[in-house]
C-alpha positions as CSV (number, residue, x, y, z in Angstrom):
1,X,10.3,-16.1,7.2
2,X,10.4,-12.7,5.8
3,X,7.7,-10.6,6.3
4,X,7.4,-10.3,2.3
5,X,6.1,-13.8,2.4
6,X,3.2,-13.2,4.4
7,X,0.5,-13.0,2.0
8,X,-3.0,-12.9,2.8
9,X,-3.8,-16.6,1.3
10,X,-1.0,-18.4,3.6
11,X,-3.0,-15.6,6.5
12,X,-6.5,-17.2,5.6
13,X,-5.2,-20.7,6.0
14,X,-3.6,-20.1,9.6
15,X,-6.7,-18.8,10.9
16,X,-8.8,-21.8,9.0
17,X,-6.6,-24.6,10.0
18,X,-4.7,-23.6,13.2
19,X,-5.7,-22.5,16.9
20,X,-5.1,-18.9,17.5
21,X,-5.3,-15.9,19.4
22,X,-6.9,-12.9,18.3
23,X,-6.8,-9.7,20.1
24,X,-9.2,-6.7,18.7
25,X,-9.4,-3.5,18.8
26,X,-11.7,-0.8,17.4
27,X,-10.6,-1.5,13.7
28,X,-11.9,-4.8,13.7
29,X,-15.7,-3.0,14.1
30,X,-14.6,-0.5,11.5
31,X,-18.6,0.5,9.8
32,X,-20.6,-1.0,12.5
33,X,-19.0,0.9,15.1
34,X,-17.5,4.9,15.1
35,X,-14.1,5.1,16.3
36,X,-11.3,7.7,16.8
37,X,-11.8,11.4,17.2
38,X,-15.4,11.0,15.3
39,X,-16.4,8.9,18.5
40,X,-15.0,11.1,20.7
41,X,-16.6,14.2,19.7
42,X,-19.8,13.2,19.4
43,X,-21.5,14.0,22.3
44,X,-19.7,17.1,22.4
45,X,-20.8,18.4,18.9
46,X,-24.5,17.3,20.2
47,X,-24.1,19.0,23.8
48,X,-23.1,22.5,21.6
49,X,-25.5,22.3,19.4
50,X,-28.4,21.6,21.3
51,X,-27.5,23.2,24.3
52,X,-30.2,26.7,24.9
53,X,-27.7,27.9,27.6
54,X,-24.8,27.2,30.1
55,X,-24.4,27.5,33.9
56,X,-21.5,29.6,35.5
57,X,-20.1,26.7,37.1
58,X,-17.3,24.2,35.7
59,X,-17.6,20.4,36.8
60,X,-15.1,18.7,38.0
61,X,-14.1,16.6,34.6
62,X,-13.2,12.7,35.2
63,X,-10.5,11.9,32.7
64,X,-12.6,10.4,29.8
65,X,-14.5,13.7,29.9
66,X,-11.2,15.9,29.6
67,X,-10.3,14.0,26.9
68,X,-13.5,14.7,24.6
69,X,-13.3,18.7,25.7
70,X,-9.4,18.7,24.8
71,X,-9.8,17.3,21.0
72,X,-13.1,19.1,20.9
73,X,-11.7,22.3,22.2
74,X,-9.4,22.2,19.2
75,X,-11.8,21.8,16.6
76,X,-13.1,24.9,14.4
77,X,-16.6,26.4,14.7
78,X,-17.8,25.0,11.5
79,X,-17.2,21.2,12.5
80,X,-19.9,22.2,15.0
81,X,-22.1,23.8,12.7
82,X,-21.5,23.0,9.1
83,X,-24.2,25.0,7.6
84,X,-24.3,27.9,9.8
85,X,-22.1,31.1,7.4
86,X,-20.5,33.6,9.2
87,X,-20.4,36.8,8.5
88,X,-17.9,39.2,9.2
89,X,-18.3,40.9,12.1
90,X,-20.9,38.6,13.5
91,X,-19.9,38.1,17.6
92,X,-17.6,34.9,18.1
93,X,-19.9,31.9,19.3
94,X,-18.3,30.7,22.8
95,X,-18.5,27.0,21.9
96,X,-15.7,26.5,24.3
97,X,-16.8,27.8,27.0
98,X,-19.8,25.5,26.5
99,X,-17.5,22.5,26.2
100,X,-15.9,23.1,29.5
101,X,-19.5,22.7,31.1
102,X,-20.1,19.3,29.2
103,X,-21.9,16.7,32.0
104,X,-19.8,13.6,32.5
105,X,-23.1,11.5,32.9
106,X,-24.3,12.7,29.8
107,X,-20.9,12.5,27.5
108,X,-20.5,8.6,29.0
109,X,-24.3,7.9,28.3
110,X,-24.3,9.4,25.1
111,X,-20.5,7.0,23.8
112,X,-22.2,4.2,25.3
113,X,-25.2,4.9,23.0
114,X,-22.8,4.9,20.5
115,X,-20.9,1.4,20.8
116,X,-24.0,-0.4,21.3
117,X,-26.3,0.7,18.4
118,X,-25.0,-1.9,16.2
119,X,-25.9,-4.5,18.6
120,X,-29.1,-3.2,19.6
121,X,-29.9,-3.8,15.7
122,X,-28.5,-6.8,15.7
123,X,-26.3,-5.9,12.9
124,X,-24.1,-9.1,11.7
125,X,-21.4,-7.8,9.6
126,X,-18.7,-10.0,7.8
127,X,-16.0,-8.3,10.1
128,X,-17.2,-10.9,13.0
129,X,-19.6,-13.5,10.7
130,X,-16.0,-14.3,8.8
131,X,-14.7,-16.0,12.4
132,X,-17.6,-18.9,12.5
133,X,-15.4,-20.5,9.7
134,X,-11.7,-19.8,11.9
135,X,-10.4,-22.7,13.6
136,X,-11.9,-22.2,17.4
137,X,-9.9,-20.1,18.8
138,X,-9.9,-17.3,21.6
139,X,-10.8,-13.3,21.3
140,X,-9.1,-11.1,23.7
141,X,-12.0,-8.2,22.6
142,X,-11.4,-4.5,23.6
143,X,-14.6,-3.4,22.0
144,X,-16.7,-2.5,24.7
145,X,-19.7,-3.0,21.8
146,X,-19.9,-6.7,22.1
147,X,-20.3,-7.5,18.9
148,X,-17.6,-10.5,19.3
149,X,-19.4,-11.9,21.8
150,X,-22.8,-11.7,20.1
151,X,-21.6,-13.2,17.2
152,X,-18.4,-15.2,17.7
153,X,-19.2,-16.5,21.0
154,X,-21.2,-19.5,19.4
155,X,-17.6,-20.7,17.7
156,X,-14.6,-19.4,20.3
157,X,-14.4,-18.2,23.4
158,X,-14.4,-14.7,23.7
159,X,-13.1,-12.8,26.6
160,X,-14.4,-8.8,26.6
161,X,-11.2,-7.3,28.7
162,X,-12.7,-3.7,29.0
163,X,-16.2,-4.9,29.9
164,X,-19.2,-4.6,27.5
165,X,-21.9,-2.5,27.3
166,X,-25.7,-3.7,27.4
167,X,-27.6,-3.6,24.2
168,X,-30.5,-1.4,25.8
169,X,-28.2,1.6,25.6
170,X,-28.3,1.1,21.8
171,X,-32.2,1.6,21.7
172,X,-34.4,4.4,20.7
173,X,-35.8,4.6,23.5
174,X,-32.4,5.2,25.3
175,X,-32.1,8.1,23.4
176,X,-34.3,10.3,24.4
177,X,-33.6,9.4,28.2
178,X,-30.0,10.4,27.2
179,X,-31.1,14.1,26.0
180,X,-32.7,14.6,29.3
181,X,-29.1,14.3,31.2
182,X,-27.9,16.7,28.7
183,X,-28.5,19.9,31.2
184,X,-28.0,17.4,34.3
185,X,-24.6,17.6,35.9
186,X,-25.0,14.5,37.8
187,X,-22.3,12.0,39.2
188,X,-21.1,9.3,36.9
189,X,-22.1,6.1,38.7
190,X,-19.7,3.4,38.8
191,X,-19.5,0.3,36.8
192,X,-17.1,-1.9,35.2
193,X,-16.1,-0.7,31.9
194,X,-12.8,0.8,30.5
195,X,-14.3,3.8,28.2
196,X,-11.7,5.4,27.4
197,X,-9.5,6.0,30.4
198,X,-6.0,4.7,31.5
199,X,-5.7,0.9,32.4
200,X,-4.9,0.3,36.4
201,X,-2.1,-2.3,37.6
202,X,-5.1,-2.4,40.6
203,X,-8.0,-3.2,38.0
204,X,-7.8,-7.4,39.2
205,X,-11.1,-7.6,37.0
206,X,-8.8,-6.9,34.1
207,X,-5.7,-9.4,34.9
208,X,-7.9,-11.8,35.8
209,X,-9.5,-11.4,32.3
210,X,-5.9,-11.1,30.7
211,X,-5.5,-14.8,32.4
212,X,-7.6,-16.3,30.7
213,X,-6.1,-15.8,27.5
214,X,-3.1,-17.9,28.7
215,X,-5.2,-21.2,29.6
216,X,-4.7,-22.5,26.0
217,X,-1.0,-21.9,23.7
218,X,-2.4,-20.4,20.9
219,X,-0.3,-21.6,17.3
220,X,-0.1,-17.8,16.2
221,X,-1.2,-14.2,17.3
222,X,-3.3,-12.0,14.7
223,X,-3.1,-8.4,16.4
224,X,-6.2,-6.8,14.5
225,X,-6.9,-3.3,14.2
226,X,-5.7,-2.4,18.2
227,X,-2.8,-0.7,18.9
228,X,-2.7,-1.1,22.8
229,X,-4.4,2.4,23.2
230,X,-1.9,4.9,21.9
231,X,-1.8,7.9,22.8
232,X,1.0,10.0,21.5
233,X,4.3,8.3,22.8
234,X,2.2,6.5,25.5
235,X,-0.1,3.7,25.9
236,X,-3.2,3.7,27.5
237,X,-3.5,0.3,27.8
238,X,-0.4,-0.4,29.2
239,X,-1.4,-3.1,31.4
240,X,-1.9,-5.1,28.9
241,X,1.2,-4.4,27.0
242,X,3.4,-5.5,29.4
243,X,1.1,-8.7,30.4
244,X,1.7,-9.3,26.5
245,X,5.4,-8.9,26.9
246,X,5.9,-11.2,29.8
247,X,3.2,-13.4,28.1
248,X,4.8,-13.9,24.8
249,X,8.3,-13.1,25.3
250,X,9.2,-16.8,24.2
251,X,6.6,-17.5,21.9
252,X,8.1,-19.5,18.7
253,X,5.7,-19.0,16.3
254,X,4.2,-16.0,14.2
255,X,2.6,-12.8,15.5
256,X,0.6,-10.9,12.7
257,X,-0.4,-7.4,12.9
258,X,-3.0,-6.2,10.7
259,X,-4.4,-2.6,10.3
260,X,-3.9,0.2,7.9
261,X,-0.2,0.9,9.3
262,X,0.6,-1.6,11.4
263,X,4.7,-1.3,11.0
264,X,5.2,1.5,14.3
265,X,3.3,-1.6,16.3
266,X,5.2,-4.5,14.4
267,X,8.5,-2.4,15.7
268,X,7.3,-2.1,19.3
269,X,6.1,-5.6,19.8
270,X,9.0,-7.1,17.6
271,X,11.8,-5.4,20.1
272,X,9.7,-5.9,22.9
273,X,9.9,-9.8,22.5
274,X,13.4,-9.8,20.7
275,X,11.1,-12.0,18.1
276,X,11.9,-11.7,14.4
277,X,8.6,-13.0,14.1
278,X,5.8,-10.5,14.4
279,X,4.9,-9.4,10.5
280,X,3.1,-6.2,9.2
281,X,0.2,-7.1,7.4
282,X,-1.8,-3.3,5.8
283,X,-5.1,-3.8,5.8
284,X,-8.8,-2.9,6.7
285,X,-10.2,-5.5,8.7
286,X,-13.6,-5.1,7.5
287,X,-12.8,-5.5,3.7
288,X,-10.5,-8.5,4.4
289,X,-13.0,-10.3,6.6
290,X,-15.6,-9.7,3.6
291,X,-13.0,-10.8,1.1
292,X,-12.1,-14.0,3.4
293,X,-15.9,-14.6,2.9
294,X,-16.0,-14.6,-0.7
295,X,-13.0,-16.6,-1.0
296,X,-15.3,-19.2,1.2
297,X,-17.8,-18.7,-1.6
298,X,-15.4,-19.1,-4.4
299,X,-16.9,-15.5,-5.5
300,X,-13.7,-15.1,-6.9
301,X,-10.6,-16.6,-8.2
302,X,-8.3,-13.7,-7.9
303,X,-5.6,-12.9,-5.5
304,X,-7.1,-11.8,-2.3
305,X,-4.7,-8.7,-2.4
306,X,-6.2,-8.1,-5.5
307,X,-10.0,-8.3,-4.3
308,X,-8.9,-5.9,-1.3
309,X,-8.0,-3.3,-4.0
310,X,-10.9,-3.0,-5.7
311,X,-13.2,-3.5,-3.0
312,X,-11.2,0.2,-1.3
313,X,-11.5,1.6,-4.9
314,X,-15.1,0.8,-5.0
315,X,-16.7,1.5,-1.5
316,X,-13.3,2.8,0.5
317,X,-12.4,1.7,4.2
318,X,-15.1,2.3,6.1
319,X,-17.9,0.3,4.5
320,X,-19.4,-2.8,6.5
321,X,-20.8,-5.9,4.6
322,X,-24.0,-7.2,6.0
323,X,-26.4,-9.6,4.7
């Protein structure tokens, strides 16, 4: 079947009528969630900002923590402060040297209070209330938010492969303990999530997750919004790539991959199988969950394409529909 023939009504009835496999990345939590460099550089815009002063000293940076310094490093002074006008001649703010003394503890603390907001608020958006009405299926979930799991669980089974991160981090409460590691350059104490950082061939928590997934021979594959960690030419979650390959180098039947440019992955998982089977699908997960519900609803009658469209014109990609 070409990929041309994919359209997002014969999609809809594949994940309504036919046992599956879904495997989801940060794009399926796309405005419940922050993701990409916006995530990354939180706590770093909030450790500047905040912080009265800076000690001599520069931690030792685990890798997660090296990561939000290098994209940080790179930004300009007025992502940090916005409203702040400089005038000429005014000294040069060392922001990066205050980056490079950026506490682990309190940069990990401060993502985790990110990811589980939205699940501390119990927010139910239709980019996981749309999978009560898939055919049961099961959710490889790299979201360490656990907003699959809170909401999906009820309906599939749901397998978090990077761990998931305990709701009480999302409180208010939790905020203000997380300001008072800001200043604290304290150990990082171990635990068993996968925030950004490398996976491990040695991480047997993680294969044995990545079993699972195999117990029942899903009818298709709907990739959504993950692209298997890339970074530059290289994959961060390559454990799972190849577990993938050697998984599905046989499979017979179709392999969708849906995000906003999901032909570079397409390419890679399509030579990596030697399948003439895996099809591009662009588009936001969040709008086309939402649309998936009105279509339910009978809301409306036109080409779900067509809803997609006006639904970006109106609210654009990173809107979440709860009710």
């Amino acid at each position: 079947m070409s990929p041309k023939l994919i359209s997002y009504e014969f999609l809809l009835g594949q994940l309504q009528t036919r046992r599956g496999l879904y495997i989801l990345g940060a794009g399926a939590s796309t405005g419940d969630v922050p993701f990409g460099h916006d995530f990354m550089i939180g706590p770093a815009l909030d450790y500047v900002r905040e912080s009265g002063g800076f000690p001599a000293i520069i931690p030792d940076h685990p890798e997660f923590n090296r990561r939000i310094v290098d994209i940080a490093s790179r930004l300009p002074l007025s992502r940090f402060f916005p409203e702040r006008q400089l005038r000429p001649g005014t000294p040069e703010f060392p922001y990066r040297e205050i980056l490079q003394r950026l506490p682990a503890l309190y940069a990990r603390l401060f993502l985790k209070h990110s990811l589980s907001a939205a699940r501390f608020a119990r927010r139910e958006s239709d980019n996981y209330r749309a999978f009560q009405y898939f055919w049961p299926a099961t959710i490889l979930n790299y979201n360490l938010d656990g907003l699959a799991t809170e909401i999906c669980a009820r309906f599939h089974r749901v397998v978090a492969v990077h761990g998931t991160i305990e709701p009480g981090y999302g409180s208010p409460r939790a905020v203000e303990v997380i300001a008072a590691f800001r200043d604290a350059n304290l150990p990082v104490p171990p635990d068993d999530l996968l925030l950004c950082i490398p996976e491990s061939h040695e991480d047997q928590i993680l294969k044995r997750r990545l079993r699972i997934a195999c117990k029942y021979a899903p009818h298709f594959v709907a990739i959504i919004g993950y692209s298997f960690g890339k970074q530059g030419s290289a994959y961060d979650d390559y454990v799972s790539l190849c577990w993938f390959e050697s998984t599905f180098r046989r499979f017979a039947r179709d392999i969708y991959i849906l995000g906003p440019q999901p032909e570079e992955l397409q390419y890679t998982i399509a030579d990596r199988l030697k399948s003439t089977r895996v099809f591009a699908m662009p588009s936001y997960w969040n709008v086309l969950a939402h649309v998936f519900m009105n279509q339910r609803r009978k809301e409306s009658r036109r080409s779900l394409n067509y809803a997609c469209g006006e639904i970006l014109d109106k609210y654009g990609s990173l809107i979440a529909f709860r009710r």
